[in-house]
C-alpha positions as CSV (number, residue, x, y, z in Angstrom):
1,X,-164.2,-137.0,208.2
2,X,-162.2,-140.2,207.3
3,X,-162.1,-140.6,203.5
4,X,-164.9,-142.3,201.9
5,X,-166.4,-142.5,205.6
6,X,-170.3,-142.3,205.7
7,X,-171.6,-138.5,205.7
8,X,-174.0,-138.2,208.9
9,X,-176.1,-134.7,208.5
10,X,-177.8,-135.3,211.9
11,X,-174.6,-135.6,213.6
12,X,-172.8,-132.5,211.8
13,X,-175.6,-130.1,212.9
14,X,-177.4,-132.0,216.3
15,X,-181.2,-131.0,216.8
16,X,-180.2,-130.4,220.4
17,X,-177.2,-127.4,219.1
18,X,-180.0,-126.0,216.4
19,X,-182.6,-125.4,219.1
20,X,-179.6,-123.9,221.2
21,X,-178.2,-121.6,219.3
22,X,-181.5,-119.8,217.8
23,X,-183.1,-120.2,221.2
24,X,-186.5,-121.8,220.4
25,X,-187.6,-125.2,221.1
26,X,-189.6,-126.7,219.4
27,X,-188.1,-127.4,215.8
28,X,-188.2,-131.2,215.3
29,X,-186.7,-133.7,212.7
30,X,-188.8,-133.4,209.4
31,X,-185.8,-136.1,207.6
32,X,-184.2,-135.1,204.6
33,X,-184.6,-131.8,202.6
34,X,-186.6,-132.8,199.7
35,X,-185.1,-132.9,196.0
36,X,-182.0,-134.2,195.8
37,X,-181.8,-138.1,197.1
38,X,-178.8,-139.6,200.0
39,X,-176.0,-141.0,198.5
40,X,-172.4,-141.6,199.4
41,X,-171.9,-138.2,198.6
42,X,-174.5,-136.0,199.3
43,X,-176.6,-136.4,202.7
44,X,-179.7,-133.1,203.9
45,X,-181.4,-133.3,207.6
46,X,-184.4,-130.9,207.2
47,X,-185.9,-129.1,211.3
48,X,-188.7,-127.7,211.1
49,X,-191.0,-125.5,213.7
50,X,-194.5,-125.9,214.3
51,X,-195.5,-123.5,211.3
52,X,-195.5,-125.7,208.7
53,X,-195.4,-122.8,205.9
54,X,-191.9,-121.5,207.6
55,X,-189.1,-123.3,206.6
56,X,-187.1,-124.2,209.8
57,X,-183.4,-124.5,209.9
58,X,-181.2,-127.1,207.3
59,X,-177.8,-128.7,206.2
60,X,-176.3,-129.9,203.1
61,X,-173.4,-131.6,202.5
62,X,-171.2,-132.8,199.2
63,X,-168.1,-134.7,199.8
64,X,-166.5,-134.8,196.2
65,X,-163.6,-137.2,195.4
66,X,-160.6,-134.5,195.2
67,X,-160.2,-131.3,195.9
68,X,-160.6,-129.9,192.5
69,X,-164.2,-131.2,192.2
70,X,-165.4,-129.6,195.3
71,X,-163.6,-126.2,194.6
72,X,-165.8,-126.2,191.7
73,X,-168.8,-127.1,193.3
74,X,-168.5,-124.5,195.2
75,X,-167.5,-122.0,192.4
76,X,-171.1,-122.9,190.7
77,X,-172.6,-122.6,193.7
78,X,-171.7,-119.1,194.0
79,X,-172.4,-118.7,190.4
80,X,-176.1,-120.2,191.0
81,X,-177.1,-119.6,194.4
82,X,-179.3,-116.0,194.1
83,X,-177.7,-112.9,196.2
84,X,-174.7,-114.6,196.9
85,X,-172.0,-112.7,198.6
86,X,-168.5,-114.0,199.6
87,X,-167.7,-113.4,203.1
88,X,-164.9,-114.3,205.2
89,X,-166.4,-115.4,208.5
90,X,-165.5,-119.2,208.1
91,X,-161.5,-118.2,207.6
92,X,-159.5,-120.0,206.5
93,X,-162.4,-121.5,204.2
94,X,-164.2,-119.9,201.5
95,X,-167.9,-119.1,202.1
96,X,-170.5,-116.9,200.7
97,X,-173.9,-115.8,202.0
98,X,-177.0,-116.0,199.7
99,X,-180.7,-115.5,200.1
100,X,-184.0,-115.7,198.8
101,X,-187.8,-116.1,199.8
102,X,-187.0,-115.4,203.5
103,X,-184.6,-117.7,203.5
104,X,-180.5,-117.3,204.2
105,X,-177.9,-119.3,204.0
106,X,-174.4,-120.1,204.5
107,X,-171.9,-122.2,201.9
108,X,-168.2,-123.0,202.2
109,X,-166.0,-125.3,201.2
110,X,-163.5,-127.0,203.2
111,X,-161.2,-128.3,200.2
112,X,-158.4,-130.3,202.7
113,X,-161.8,-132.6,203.1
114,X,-163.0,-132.2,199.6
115,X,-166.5,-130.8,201.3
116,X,-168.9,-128.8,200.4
117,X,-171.9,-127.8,203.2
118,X,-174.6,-125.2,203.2
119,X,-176.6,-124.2,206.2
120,X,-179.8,-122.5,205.8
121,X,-182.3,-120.9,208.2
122,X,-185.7,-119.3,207.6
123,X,-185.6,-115.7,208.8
124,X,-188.1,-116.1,211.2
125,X,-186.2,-118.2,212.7
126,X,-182.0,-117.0,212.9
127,X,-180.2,-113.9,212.6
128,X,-177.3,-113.8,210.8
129,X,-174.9,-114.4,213.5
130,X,-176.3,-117.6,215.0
131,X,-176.0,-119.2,210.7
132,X,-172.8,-118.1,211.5
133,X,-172.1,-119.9,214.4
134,X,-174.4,-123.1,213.3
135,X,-172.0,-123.1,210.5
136,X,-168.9,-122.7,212.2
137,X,-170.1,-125.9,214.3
138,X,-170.3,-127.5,211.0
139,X,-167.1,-126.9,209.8
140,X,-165.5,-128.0,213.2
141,X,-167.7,-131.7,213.2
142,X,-166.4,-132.3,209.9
C-alpha cells in the first residue's frame, strides 16, 4: 500500500475470493457498511446474501498516519470490540477475535503500513477458519 495511496476495500477482499472461500454464491455488492463515511482514511465494502436479515460477509480498513496512531487504534479496538480475544493466527501481526449477535470477526493491525482492518462474517455464513483465511488474504493485498 504505497503511502498516502487511495484505500480500495473491493480490491483488498474481491467478491469473487468471498464467495470462494465460504463456498456460496450468491452474496452480492450491497456498497459500503453503513455508519462511518469513506475518507482518505477509512474505506468498508458491505456482501450481502439473499436474506436480507443475515448480515453477509465485510471489511474495514484504517490507515493512520504513523505507526503509533494505528497501534492505538487497535489497542481501543480491543478494548471496545465485545468478546474480544487476542489470537495469533495473523503472525507476525497482532489480531484478536470478537463477536456478537451472530456475528464474528477478525482485527489486526499491520503497523509497518500503519493499518488497521477488520473482517467480519455472519455465522451463517463462515466458520472460523475461512475469516481466517479471508483475513489472511487481506493482510497479503495490503
Amino acid at each position: 500500500l504505497p503511502v498516502g495511496g487511495p484505500l480500495d476495500a473491493t480490491r483488498l477482499l474481491p467478491l469473487a475470493q468471498v464467495n470462494d472461500v465460504i463456498q456460496a454464491k450468491g452474496l452480492v455488492d450491497a456498497g459500503v457498511l453503513p455508519g462511518i463515511a469513506t475518507t482518505t482514511g477509512y474505506v468498508s465494502v458491505l456482501y450481502k446474501g439473499p436474506a436480507a436479515d443475515k448480515f453477509g460477509v465485510s471489511l474495514q480498513v484504517w490507515q493512520d498516519p504513523g505507526r503509533r496512531e494505528a497501534d492505538d487504534r487497535f489497542k481501543r479496538m480491543s478494548l471496545q470490540y465485545p468478546h474480544a480475544e487476542a489470537v495469533q493466527v495473523l503472525q507476525p501481526v497482532k489480531a484478536f477475535f470478537s463477536h456478537f449477535n451472530g456475528i464474528q470477526m477478525l482485527t489486526f493491525v499491520d503497523s509497518v503500513k500503519r493499518v488497521v482492518a477488520t473482517v467480519a462474517c455472519g455465522e451463517t455464513y463462515c466458520s472460523h477458519e475461512q475469516l481466517t483465511k479471508l483475513a489472511k488474504s487481506v493482510r497479503e493485498r495490503l
